[in-house]
Steps between C-alpha positions, in 0.01 A plus 500: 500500500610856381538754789275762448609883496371848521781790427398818702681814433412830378792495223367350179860484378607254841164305489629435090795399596405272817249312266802421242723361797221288653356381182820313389462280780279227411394437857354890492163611393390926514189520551457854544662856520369789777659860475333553828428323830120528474482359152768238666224375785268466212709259309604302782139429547426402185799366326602324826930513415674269754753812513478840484789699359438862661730832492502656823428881376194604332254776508218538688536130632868316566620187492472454877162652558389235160701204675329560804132468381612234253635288791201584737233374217688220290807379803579222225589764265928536531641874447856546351576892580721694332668845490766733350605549865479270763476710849526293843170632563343412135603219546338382853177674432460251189606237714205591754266554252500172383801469196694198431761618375724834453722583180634808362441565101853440423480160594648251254292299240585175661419642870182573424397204336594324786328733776160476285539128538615526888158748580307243233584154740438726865864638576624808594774689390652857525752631226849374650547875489261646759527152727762601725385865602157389542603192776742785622198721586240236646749400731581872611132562528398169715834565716368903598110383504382509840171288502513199779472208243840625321664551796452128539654379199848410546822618295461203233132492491572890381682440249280139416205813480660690265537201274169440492464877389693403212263151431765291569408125521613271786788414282622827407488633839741242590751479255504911613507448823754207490267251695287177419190550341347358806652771719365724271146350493538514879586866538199604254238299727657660792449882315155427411435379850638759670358795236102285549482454167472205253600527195892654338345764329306652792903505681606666179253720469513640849883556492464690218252735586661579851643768308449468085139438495413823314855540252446561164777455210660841404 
């Protein structure tokens, strides 16, 4: 089965161009363009892409705001953002609103091939770019946070949190870490105890928005 994909940007000339790149992969199907985020929520309910291909700037509605409400009404529905200029910021607030995944234009051909696929199967990714600063600045932001449950969370479960931030799997959190994957898998159960929650994304999304809930991309 082809995965299915709408191009949203407000540049005719990068929409062209996206279209050529995806189309010469046989695995790829466009199945719509938006030059706007409303127009975008409209073909994502009726076109149904398995990704959605989304710049983060555009006029009266962005990518974020458009990522948000596509998330919130079709969660099955993966978002690949991407920008000119990746801010620390940007970059979180897509994160919260729901994106799975984070690349600037001037990514190569091959890169974003493969990140379409990666969003397409579940994963999430961040352009290798952006993926240090952003882990940088969750784990400043949990270590000066003040609430009770953070105080609780040990050293390593921080930096386990920010991780998750990032959508690291089990796996990947170890092999960055340096630990088994069953340490790993420990130390997440012990942050979502500890934080009352029950699911990885609800961690992520509350680190995130301790302090970069409401960033926008410049």
């Amino acid at each position: 089965m082809k995965t299915r994909i709408v191009l949203v940007d407000d540049h005719e000339v990068v929409r062209v161009g996206l279209r050529a790149l995806l189309e010469s992969e046989e695995d790829f199907l466009v199945v719509g363009e938006a030059a706007d985020g409303t127009l975008a929520v409209s073909m994502a309910a009726t076109l149904q892409p398995h990704v959605v291909v989304m710049d983060v700037r555009m006029g009266e509605k962005d990518g974020i705001e458009t990522c948000r409400e596509i998330k919130e009404r079709f969660p099955a529905i993966a978002v690949l953002m991407l920008t000119s200029f990746a801010s620390d910021d940007g970059v979180l607030a897509a994160l919260v609103a729901g994106a799975s995944g984070f690349l600037v234009k001037n990514t190569g051909r091959s890169e974003i091939v493969k990140a379409i696929r990666a969003v397409a199967m579940g994963h999430s990714l961040l352009d290798p770019t952006v993926t240090k600063r952003v882990i940088e600045r969750v784990v400043a932001s949990v270590s000066d946070s003040t609430p009770a449950e953070l105080a609780e969370l040990s050293a390593r479960e921080r930096e386990v949190l920010a991780r998750l931030a990032q959508g690291d799997s089990n796996r990947q959190i170890a092999n960055h870490l340096v630990i088994s994957e069953a340490t790993a898998r420990h130390h997440v159960s012990s942050v979502l105890a500890k934080l009352g929650l029950s699911r990885r994304s609800e961690a992520a999304a509350l680190a995130v928005r301790l302090r970069f809930g409401s960033g926008e991309i410049e």
